[in-house]
N, C-alpha and C positions, 0 to 999 in steps of 0.2 A: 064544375062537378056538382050534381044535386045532393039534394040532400039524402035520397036513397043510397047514391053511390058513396058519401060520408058516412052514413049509418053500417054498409055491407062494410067499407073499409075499419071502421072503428073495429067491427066483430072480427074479422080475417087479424088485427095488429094485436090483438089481446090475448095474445096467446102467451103461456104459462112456462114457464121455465122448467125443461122435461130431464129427468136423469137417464132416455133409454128411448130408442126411435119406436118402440111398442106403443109406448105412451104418446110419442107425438102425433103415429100414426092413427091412434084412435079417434086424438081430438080432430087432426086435419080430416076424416072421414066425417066423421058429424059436421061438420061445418060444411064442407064440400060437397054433400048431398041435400044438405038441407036448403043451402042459399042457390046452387048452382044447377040442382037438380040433375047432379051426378048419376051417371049410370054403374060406373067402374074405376074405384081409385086404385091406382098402383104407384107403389113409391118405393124405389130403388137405392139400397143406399149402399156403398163399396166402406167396407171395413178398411183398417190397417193389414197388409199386405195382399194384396189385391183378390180377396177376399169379397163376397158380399152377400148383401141379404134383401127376398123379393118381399115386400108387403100387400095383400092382395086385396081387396072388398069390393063386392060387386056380382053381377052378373054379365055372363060371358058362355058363346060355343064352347072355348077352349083356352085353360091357363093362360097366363102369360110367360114366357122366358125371359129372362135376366140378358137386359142388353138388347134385345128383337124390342121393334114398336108394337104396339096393342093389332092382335090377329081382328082386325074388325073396322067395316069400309062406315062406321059411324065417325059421328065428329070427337074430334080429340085435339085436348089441349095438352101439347109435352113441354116440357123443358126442361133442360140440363142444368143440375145444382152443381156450385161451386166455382168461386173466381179462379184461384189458383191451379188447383187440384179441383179432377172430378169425383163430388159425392157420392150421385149418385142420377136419375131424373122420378120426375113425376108426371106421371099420365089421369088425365081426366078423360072420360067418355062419359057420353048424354047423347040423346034419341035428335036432337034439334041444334042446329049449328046454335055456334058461342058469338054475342055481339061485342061489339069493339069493344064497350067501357067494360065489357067481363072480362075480355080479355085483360087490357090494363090492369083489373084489380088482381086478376090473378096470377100476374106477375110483379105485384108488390107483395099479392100474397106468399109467392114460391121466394120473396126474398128474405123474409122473414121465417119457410122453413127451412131456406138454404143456413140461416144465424143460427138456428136453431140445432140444425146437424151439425153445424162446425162445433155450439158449446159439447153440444152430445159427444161430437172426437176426442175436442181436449179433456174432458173431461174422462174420457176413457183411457186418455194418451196417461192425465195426469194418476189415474189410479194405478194406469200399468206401469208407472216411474216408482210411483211410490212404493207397491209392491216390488218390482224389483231390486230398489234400495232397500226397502225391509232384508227382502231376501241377502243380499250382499251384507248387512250389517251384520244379519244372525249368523249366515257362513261364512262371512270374512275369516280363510285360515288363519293362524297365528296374530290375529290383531282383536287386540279388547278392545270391544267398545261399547259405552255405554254414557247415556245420556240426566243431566239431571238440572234440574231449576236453583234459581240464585239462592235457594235456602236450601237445596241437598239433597231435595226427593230426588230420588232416582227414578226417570223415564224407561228407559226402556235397558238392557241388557242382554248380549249375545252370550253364544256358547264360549266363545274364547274369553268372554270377561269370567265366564261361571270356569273357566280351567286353571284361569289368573289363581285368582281369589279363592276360589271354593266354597261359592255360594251358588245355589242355585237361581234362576229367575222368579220364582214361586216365593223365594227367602226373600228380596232385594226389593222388587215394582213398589212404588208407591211407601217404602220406607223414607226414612233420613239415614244419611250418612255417618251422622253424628251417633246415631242412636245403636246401643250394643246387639251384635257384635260385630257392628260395621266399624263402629267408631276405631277399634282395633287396626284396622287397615287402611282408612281417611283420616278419623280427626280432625284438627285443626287446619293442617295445612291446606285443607280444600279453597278454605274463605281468601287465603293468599293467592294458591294457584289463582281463582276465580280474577282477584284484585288486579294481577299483575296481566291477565289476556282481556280485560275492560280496559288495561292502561294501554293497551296496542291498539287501540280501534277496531276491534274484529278481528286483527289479523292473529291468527296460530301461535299460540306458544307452546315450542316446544323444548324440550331439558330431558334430560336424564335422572331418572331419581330411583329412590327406593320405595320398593311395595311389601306392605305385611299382608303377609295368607293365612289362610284360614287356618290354625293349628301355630302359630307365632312364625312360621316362616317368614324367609326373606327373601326376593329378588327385584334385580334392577330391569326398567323398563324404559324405552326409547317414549316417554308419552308428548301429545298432541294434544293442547286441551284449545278446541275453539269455540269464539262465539257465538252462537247462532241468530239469525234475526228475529227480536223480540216478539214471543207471541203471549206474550204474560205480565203479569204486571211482575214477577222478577228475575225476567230470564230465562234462556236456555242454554245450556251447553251441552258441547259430547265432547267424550275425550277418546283416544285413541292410541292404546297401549302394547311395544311389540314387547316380549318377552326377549331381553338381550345378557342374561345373568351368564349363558356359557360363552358369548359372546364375550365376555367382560370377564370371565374366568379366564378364558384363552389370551386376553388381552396381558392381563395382570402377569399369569406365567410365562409368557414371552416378556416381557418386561423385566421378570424376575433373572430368567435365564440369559437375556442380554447383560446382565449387570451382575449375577454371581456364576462362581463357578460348581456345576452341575454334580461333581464326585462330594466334592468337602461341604457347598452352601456358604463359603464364604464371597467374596466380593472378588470380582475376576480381575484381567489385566486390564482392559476395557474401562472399566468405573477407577479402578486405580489413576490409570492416565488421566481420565476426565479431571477426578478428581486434583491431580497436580498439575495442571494446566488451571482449573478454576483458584488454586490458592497461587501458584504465580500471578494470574491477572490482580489478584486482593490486594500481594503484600502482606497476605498474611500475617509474618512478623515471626517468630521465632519456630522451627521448625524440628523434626527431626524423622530419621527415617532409618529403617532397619531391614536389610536383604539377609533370609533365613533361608541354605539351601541342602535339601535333606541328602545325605551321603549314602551312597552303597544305593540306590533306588533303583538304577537299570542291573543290578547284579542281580537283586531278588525278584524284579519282573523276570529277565532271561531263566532264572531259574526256579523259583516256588510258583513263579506264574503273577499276573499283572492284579490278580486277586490279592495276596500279600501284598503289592504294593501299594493298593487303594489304600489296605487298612492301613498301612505304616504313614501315608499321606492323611489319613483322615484322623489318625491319634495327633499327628503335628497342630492340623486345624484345632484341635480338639482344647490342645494346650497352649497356643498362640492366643485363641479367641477369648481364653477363659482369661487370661491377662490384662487386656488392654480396658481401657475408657471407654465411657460411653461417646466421646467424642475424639476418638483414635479410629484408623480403620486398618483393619487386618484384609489382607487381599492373598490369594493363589495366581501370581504373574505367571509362571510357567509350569512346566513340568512337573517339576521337583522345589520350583524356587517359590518360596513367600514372600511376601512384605508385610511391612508394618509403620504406619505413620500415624507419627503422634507429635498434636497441636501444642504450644506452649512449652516443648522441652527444652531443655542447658542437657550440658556437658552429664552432672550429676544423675539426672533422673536417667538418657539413656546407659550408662555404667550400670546403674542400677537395674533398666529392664534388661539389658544382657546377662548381668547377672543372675538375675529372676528366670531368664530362661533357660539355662545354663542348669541350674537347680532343678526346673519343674523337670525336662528333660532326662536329668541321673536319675529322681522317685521315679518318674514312670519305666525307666528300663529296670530299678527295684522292684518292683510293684507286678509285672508282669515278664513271662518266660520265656515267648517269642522273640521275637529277632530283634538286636536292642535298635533304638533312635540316634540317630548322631548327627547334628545340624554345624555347617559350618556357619558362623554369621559374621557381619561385617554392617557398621553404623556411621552415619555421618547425619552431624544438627547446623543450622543454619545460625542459629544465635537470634541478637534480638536484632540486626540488622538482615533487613530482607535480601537474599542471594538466590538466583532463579534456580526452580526447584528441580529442575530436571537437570543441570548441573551438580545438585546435591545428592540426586537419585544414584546418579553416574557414579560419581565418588564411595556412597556404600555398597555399593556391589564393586567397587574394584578392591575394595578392604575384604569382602564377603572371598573374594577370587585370591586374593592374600593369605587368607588364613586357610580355605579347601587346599591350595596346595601343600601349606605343611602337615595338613591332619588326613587329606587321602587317601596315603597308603594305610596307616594305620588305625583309619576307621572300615575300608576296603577288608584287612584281614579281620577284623573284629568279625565282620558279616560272615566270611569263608569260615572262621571257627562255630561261628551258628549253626551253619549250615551243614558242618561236619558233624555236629552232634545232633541235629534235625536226621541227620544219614545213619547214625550209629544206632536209634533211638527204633528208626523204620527200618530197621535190618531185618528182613525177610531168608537171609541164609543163614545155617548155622552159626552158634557163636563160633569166635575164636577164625572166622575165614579169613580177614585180614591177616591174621597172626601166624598161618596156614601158608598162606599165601609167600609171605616173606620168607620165610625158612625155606618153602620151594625153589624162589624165584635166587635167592641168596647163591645156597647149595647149585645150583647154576650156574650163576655167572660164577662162583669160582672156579667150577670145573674148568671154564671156557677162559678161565686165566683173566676177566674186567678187571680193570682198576678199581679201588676204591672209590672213587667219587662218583663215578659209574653204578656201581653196589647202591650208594647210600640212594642215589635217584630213584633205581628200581626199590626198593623199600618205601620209596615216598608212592612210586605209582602203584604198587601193590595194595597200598592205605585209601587211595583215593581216587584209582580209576572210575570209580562207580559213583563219583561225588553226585556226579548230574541227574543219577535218580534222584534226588531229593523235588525235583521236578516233576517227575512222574506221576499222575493220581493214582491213589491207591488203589482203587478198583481195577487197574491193569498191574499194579506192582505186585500185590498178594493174589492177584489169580491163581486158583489150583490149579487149573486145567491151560489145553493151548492157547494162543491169543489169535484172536480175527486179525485180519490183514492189516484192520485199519490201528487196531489195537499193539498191533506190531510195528507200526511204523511209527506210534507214539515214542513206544517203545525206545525204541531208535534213537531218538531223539536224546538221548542221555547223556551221546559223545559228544554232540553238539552244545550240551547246556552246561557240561563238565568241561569243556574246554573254557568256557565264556568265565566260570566261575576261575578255574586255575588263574587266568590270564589276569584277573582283580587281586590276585594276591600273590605278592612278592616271592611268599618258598614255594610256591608251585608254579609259577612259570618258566622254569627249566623241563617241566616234563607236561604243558598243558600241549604239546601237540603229539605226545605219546596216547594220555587221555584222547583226544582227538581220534586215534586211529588203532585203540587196543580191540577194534573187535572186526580188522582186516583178516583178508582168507588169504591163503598162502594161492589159489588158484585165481584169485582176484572176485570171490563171491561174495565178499563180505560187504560191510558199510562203514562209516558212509560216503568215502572217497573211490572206491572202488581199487584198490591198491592191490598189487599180487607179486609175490617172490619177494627177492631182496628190496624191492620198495618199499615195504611196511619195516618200518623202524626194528632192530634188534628185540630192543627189549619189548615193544608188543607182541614179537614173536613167542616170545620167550613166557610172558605174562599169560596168552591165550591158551600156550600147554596145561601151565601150572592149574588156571581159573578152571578150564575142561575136567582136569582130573579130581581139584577138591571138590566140582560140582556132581559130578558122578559117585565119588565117591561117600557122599553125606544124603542124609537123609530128606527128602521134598514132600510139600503135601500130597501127593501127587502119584511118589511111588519112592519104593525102598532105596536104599545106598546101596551099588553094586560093589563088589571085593576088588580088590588091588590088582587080580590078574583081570578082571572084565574089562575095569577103565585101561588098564594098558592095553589091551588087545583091542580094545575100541578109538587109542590114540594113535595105534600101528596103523587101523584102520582108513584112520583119517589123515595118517601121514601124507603129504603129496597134496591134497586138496584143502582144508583148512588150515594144516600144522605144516611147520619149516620138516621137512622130513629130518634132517641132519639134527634138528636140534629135538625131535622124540625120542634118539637115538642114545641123544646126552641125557637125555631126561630120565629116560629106563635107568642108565648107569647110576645114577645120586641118586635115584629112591629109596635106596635102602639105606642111606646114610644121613640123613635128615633127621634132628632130633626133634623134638618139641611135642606141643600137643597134635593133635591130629589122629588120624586111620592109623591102624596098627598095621604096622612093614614087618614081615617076617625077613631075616636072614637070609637071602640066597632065593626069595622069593618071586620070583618072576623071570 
């Protein structure tokens, strides 16, 4: 090789490092015309997806197309750029063929802009990475992120970091961390976080922690803080923050509701058991345990409704919890049933909180008017030699099931007299109907020659058929006007809830299945067995004349009391189809010999 062709080569390999084929295409034109005596440069280069762009200089009949060789029977130097992948080519035309060592050089020289194109790709590949990682950091949903050097400045900062925090990006670029009123939300523990993802080697640390926001708030966040490859003399990092506080809310309240019970908030059966399963493994050493089980509780669900019950369960919690230790635990194991376990006791201290509850107990049925409280309880202690604990559990609930049977009955009627005067209190018909009622129902059965003990029942059902409204919500009890279907079949529901209460207490379960069926029709239209003729008990029969006629004849919101001859013309009426006909017949006859208070009966009147 001469020294000309050394000199042409030196000029062709000196070429400049180009950010954009514009630029390279200019210098490869001045070179290429100047040494080669170029007539037409064209240089071809294919973008990222298949995409391209024609470079054109020269003189020519006619353009060139992208992809066709040069329209023209002159000499031409082509070649195809790129090892791999095609770039793109490059076409030389000149008036005079090309000699061999030109040839040669111009294909060191096409290799050199074939290097040339490639950095020009990467270098376009790297800016469209980099952009659309820019892009991805600042729209990354729900993840903060945001970058900063080993002493704090904060690099760069997305939208979701500016949602975190409640800084803006304008507030944060090129601050420190430390500095107010960032320092409020980082502080100190940056230089730790920082300390502890240098001690990994680069790799990710990532934890759970808490973040202050703008305004002193607070939430937890899933963060990522990693380290980036060093382009400073202290560092980079980015950290990367999900917003997990309702995550971790929901977390906590399930957790919570696994372990207490959801009406009261005390500790369920669930944590209970754990609980005496982890101090039998201990040994814990002297123990004691107390089963509290509240009485009358399905009586006033069946009837006041499961709303009174809550409250009556949740006054129990109320006074159990207010008792114990801080290192005691009070639990709701079942329905109705509580416990109570307490660390360190003897014989003495449990006496003592039986006692104590026993007491808190009578003040609060003192103290308030509603339905009173009445717990049977039942205790067993371990002493200071360890006995396994679910053995001991055993033991006080069969003392708890001891002492419910001799106080049942007589905490059972306590509830029924509540509930009588919860009835008497809500009495929506005249005064004095009970009292009405009896003299009716009385004057009746003697005509009909009952025994006495017969007699005295009906006087009891005459007081208490109606017990089971006390069930009823008032907005269907006091209505003025008709009731809706649906309002009617609450309704209904009276002889069903008045039987359930009869049957809890002792003097009224001789007539709870009268109550049951005092409001059957003699043609079998009534409710809620569907019963007709001599199937409905006597004295329902008998009760449903008496209740028709005091109801007719007293005064309703609704509308006036008819006279003494209307309601009996309206029972004749009804004789046969809701009424025992036979016994309207008895009924006419002793109306006018009934004393008491009541409608005035004239002599010989009807």
């Amino acid at each position: 090789m001469n020294s000309f062709e050394l000199a042409v080569l030196y000029e062709l390999s000196s070429m400049e490092l180009f950010h954009n084929v514009e630029a390279l295409f200019s210098d490869l034109t001045s070179k290429l015309s100047r040494i080669f005596a170029g007539r037409r440069i064209v240089l071809e280069f294919n973008d990222q997806g298949d995409c391209g762009q024609l470079y054109h200089w020269g003189f020519g009949p006619r353009p060139p197309v992208r992809g066709l060789p040069l329209p023209a029977g002159l000499p031409v130097y082509q070649r195809r750029l790129g090892q791999t992948q095609e770039l793109g080519r490059l076409w030389l035309e000149r008036l005079v063929p090309f000699e061999p060592y030109e040839l040669r050089l111009l294909d060191i020289f096409s290799r050199h802009v074939e290097k040339a194109l490639y950095a020009i790709r990467w270098n376009e590949e790297l800016a469209s990475a980099n952009d659309r990682f820019q892009r991805v950091i600042e729209n990354a949903p729900m993840v903060a992120i945001h970058g900063f050097d080993g002493q704090g400045t904060i690099l760069y900062w997305n939208r979701a970091a500016e949602d975190l925090y409640g800084f803006s990006r304008e507030e944060v670029l090129g601050r420190r961390m430390s500095a107010p009123p960032l320092a409020g939300c980082f502080g100190n523990p940056l230089q730790q976080a920082v300390a502890g993802c240098q001690a990994h080697t680069r790799a990710p640390s990532i934890r759970e922690r808490e973040v202050s926001t703008r305004g002193g708030g607070r939430r937890t966040v899933l963060s990522c803080l990693l380290s980036l490859p060093k382009t400073g003399a202290t560092g980079e990092y980015m950290r990367m923050e999900v917003d997990i506080s309702e995550r971790k809310g929901m977390e906590e309240q399930l957790k919570y509701f696994s372990l207490h019970d959801n009406l009261t908030g005390l500790y369920n059966r669930n944590f209970f058991e754990q609980e005496l399963a982890r101090l039998d493994q201990q040994a814990a050493g002297a123990i004691g345990i107390i089963i509290c089980d509240l009485d009358g509780l399905k009586v006033v669900n069946d009837t006041l409704g499961h709303q009174s019950g809550d409250a009556m369960l949740m006054a129990v919690a109320g006074i159990l919890k207010s008792m114990v230790r801080s290192q005691d635990v009070v639990a709701r194991i079942g329905g109705d049933e509580f416990a109570l376990l307490l660390k360190g006791a003897d014989q003495a201290l449990m006496a003592a909180m039986i006692g104590k509850i026993r007491h808190n107990i009578e003040s609060f049925n003192r103290r308030q008017a509603s339905l009173p409280v009445s717990l049977s309880l039942g205790f067993a202690v371990s002493g200071e030699v360890h006995s396994p604990v679910f053995a001991l559990f055993k033991d006080a609930d069969h003392h708890m099931y001891r002492e419910k049977l001799h106080r049942s009955q007589s905490n059972r009627s306590a509830v029924v007299q509540t509930l009588m005067k919860a009835l008497e209190a809500r009495d929506y018909i005249t005064e004095g109907h009970g009292v009405r009622l009896q003299s009716m129902v009385v004057a009746l059965a003697e005509n009909l020659g009952l025994p006495n003990h017969q007699i005295r029942d009906l006087q009891l059902l005459a007081q208490f058929h109606d017990i089971g409204k006390v069930g009823i919500k008032d907005h269907i009890l006091f209505k003025p006007g008709s009731l809706t279907a649906e309002e009617m079949a609450s309704m209904q529901q009276h002889c069903d809830i008045g039987y359930r209460i009869a049957l809890a207490s002792p003097d009224l379960v001789p007539i709870a299945d009268w109550i049951l069926k005092h409001h059957e029709w003699w043609d079998g239209s009534g409710y809620p067995l569907g019963l007709k003729g001599e199937e409905i008990p006597l004295a329902c029969r008998m009760l449903g004349i008496a209740d028709a006629f005091d109801a007719m004849t007293s005064d309703r919101p609704y509308r006036r009391a008819l006279s003494v001859d209307e309601a009996l013309a309206e029972l004749i009426r009804c004789a046969g189809s809701q009424f025992d006909p036979f016994l309207v017949v008895r009924f006419r006859e002793v109306l006018a010999t009934i004393e008491g208070p009541g409608p005035a009966v004239a002599a010989g009147e009807g």
